[in-house]
C-alpha positions in Angstrom: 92.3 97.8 61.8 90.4 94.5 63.5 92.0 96.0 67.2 89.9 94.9 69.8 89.2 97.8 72.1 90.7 97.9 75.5 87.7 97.7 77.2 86.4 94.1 75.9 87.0 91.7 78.9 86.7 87.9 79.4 86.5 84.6 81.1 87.7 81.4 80.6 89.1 78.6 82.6 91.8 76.4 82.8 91.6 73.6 80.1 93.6 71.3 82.6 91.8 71.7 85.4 91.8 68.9 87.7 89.6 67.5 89.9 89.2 69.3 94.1 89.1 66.9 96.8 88.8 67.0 100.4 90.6 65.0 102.9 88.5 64.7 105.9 90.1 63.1 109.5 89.1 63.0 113.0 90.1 60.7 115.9 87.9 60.8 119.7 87.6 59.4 122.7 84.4 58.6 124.9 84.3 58.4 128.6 81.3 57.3 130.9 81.2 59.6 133.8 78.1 58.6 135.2 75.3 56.0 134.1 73.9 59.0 132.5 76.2 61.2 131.5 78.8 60.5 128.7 81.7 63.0 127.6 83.2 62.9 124.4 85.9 64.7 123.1 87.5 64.3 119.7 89.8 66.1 117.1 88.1 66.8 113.6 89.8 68.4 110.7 89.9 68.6 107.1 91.9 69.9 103.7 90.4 71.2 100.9 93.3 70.8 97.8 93.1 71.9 94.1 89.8 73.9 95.0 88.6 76.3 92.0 89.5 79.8 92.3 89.6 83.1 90.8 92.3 85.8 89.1 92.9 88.5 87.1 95.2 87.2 84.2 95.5 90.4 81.9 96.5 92.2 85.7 98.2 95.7 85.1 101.9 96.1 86.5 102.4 98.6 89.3 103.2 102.2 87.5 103.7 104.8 90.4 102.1 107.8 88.1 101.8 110.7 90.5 98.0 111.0 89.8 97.6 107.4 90.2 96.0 106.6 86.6 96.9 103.3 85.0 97.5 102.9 81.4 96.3 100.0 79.8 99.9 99.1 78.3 100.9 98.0 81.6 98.8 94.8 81.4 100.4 91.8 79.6 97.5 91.4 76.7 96.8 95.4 76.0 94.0 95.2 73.5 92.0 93.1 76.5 90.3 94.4 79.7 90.1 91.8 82.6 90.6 88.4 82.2 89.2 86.2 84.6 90.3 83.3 85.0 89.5 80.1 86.5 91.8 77.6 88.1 92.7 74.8 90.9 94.3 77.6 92.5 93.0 77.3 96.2 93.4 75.5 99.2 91.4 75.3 102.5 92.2 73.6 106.4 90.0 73.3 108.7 90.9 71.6 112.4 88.9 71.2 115.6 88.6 70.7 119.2 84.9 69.3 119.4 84.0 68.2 123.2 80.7 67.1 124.6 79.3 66.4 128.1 75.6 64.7 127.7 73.5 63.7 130.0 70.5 61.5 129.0 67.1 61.8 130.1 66.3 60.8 133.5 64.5 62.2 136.7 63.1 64.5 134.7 66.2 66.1 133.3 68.5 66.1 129.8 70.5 68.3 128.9 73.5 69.1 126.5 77.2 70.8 126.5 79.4 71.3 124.2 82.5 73.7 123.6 84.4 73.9 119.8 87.6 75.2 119.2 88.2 76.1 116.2 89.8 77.5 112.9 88.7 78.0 109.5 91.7 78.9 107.0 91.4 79.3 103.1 92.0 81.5 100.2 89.1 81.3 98.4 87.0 84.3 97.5 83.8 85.4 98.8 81.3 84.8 96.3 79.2 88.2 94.7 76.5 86.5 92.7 76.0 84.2 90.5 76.7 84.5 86.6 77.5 82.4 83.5 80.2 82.7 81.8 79.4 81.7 78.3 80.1 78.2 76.3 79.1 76.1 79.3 80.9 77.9 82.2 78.8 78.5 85.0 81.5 81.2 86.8 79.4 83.4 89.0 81.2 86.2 89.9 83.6 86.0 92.8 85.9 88.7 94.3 88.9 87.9 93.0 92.2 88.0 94.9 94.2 91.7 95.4 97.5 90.6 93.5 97.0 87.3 91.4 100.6 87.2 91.2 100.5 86.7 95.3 98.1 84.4 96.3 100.0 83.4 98.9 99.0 87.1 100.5 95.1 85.6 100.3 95.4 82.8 102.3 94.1 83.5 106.1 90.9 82.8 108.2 87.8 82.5 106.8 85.2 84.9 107.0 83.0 82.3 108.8 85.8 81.1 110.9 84.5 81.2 114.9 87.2 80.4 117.0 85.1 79.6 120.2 81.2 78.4 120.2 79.8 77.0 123.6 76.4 75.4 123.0 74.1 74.2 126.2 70.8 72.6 125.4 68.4 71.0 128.3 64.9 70.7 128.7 63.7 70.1 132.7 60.7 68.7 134.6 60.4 70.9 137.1 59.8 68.0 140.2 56.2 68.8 141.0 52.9 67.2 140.6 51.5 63.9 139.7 54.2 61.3 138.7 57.0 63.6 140.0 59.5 63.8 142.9 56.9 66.3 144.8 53.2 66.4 145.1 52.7 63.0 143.3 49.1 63.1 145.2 48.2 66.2 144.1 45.0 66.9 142.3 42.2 70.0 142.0 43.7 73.2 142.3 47.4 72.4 143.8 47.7 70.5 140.5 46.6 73.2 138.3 48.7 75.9 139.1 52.0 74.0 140.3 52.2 70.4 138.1 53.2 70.1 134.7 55.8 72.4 134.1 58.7 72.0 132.3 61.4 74.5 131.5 64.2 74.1 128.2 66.6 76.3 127.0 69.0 77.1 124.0 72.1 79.0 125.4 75.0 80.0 123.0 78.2 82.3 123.0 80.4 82.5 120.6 83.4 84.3 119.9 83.6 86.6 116.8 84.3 86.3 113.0 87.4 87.3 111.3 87.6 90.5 109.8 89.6 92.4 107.0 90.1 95.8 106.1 89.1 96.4 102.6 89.8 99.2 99.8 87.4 100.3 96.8 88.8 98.5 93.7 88.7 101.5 92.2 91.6 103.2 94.6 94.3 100.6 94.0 95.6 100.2 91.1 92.0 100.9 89.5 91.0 97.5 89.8 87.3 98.0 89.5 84.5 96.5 91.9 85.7 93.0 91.7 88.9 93.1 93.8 89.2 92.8 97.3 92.3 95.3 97.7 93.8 96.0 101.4 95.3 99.2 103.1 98.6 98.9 104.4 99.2 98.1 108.1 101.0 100.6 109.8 100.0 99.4 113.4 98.4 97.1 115.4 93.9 97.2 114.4 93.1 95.4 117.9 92.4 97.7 120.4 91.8 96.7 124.2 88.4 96.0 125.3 87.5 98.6 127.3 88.5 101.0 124.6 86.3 99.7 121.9 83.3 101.4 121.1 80.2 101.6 118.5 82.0 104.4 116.4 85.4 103.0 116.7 85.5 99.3 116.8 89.3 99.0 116.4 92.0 101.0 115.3 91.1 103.1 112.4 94.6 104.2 112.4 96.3 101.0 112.0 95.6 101.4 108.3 96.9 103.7 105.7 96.9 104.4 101.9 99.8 106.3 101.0 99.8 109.2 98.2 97.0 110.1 96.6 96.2 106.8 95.0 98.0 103.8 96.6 100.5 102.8 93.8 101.4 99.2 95.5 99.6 96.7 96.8 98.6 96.8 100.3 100.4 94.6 103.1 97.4 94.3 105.7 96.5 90.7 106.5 93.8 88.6 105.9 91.1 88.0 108.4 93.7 90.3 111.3 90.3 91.4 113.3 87.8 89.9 115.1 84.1 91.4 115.0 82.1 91.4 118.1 81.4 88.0 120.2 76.8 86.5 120.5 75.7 85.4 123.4 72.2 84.4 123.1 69.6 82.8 126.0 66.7 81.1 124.6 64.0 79.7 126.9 60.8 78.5 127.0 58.3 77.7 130.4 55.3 75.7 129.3 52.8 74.3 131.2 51.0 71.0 130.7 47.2 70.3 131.7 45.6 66.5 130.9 42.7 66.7 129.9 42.6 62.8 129.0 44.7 60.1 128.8 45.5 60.7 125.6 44.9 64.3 125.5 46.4 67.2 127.0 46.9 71.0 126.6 50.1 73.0 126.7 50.4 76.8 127.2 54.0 78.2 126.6 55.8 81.0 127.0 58.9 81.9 124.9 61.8 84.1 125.4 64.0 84.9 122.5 67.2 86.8 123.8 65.6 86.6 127.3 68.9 88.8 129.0 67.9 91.2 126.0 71.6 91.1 125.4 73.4 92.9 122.5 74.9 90.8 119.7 75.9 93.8 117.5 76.6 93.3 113.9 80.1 93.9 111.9 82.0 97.1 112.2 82.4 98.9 108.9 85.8 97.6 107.3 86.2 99.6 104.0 89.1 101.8 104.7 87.6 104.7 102.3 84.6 105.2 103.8 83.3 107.8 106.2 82.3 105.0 108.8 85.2 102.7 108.7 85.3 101.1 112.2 81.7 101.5 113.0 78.7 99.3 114.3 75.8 100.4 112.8 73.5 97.6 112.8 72.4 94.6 115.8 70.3 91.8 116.1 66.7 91.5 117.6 66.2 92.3 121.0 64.7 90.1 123.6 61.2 88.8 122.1 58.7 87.4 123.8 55.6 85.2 122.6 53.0 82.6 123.8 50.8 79.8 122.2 48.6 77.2 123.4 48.8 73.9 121.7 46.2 70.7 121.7 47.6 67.3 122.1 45.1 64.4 120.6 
């Protein structure tokens, strides 16, 4: 009499939870190549200590039961379902390569380089949605870690870790027409169809996000939705380049579940893949006409993805599912579009 059932579940947080800070450091150097062009280069990191985090406190032991069912005695409060609980559990590093080669506006050109290394390491969850958890707590609901008795197995890139982003920006005057290198006498129709034009761009290409292979909750362990429970890694997931494809991104067969229902925890890595790499070319051509001094007329023409290059999205990574390892989704192709704006 007065048992709670098994099923009743709950959150709470640590009452001596202390305070997350993050130590932030960089150091650079700036060197004037030209009277216009200045290159910078500097190293930018920071640490993220005693940042909140999630686990499963009432976790169930590892019973290896032939049909893989779980009794509720093997978790350390029986009467209780899940207990989530909150803590100063998690750590983050981040460090940087950040260079920059600038060149300032003159003769009719500016433009904009810059090249990032770098790499994005935590073992905080990825957040699900937002919920409260009762008396105050404002929880949300986060994926909480595979084995909250190994948190040292959830520490690895992050999933928005890019290891390589190149950047160039630059707008150009193209040299002809009145007040430029060529045909500064120019007026009637030379003017109109060959002055005023100026051309800028947006160019980036970046290298892809991390990736990790996943499990239904409900396969190991019978963890429910919440979990973010791995395969095991039985060989290498990268495959060459010229062997990946839409339907089989990487090796599918780098990742097992043994038995009918994985009775351990899996050993497969954190953030081990990388998803495909963007490039991206952004441009737009407009052409100026004065109508006045002080007012003027621009017609433009922009290109979005102008190469109309490919940037597919993230391969399937959850290991039960019929399309593990493939693309099935991509961004826009190239888009064009043109306005007319009035300058007054």
């Amino acid at each position: 009499p007065g048992a709670i059932a098994q099923t009743v579940g709950r959150r709470a947080q640590d009452a001596n939870q202390r305070t997350p800070y993050i130590q932030q450091y960089n150091i650079g150097a700036q060197y004037e190549v030209a009277p216009d062009v200045v290159l910078d280069v500097a190293f930018v990191g920071n640490k993220g200590t005693k940042l909140n985090g999630f686990r499963n406190l009432n976790q169930r032991a590892v019973i290896n039961n032939p049909d893989g069912s779980q009794s509720a005695g093997a978790r350390p409060y029986p009467n209780f379902g899940d207990i989530q609980w909150m803590e100063n559990r998690v750590s983050s590093n981040y460090r940087s390569l950040q260079t920059r080669l600038e060149k300032r506006f003159s003769k009719g050109l500016s433009g904009l380089v810059s090249y990032t290394w770098g790499q994005a390491l935590t073992g905080a969850p990825d957040h699900i949605s937002t919920s409260s958890g009762g008396a105050g707590i404002d929880v949300g609901v986060f994926r909480e870690p595979q084995d909250g008795n190994n948190l040292r197995a959830e520490y690895g890139p992050a999933e928005f870790d890019i290891t390589h982003r190149l950047v160039a920006s630059y707008v150009w005057e193209l040299p002809f027409g009145n007040g430029r290198r060529f045909g500064s006498g120019w007026t009637g129709p030379m003017e109109f169809l060959l002055g005023g034009w100026q051309l800028t761009g947006i160019n980036v290409a970046q290298s892809g996000l991390a990736l990790t292979a996943t499990l239904g909750g409900s396969t190991v362990l019978n963890l429910g939705g919440e979990r973010r429970a791995r395969p095991n890694l039985v060989g290498n997931p990268v495959l060459p380049e010229s062997e990946r494809t839409l339907t089989r991104y990487f090796n599918t067969a780098a990742f097992a579940v043994f038995g009918p229902k994985q009775q351990a925890f899996g050993n497969s890595g954190i953030g081990i893949m990388r998803g495909p790499a963007y490039v991206n070319f952004d441009f737009t051509l407009a052409k100026n006409f004065r109508v006045s001094d002080r007012r003027s007329v621009q017609f433009r023409t922009e290109l979005f993805n102008a190469f109309n290059h490919p940037n597919f999205g993230p391969p399937n990574i959850q290991r039960e599912s019929g399309g593990f390892g493939q693309i099935l989704s991509a961004g826009n192709g190239r888009i064009i579009q043109f306005g007319l704006k009035f300058y007054f």
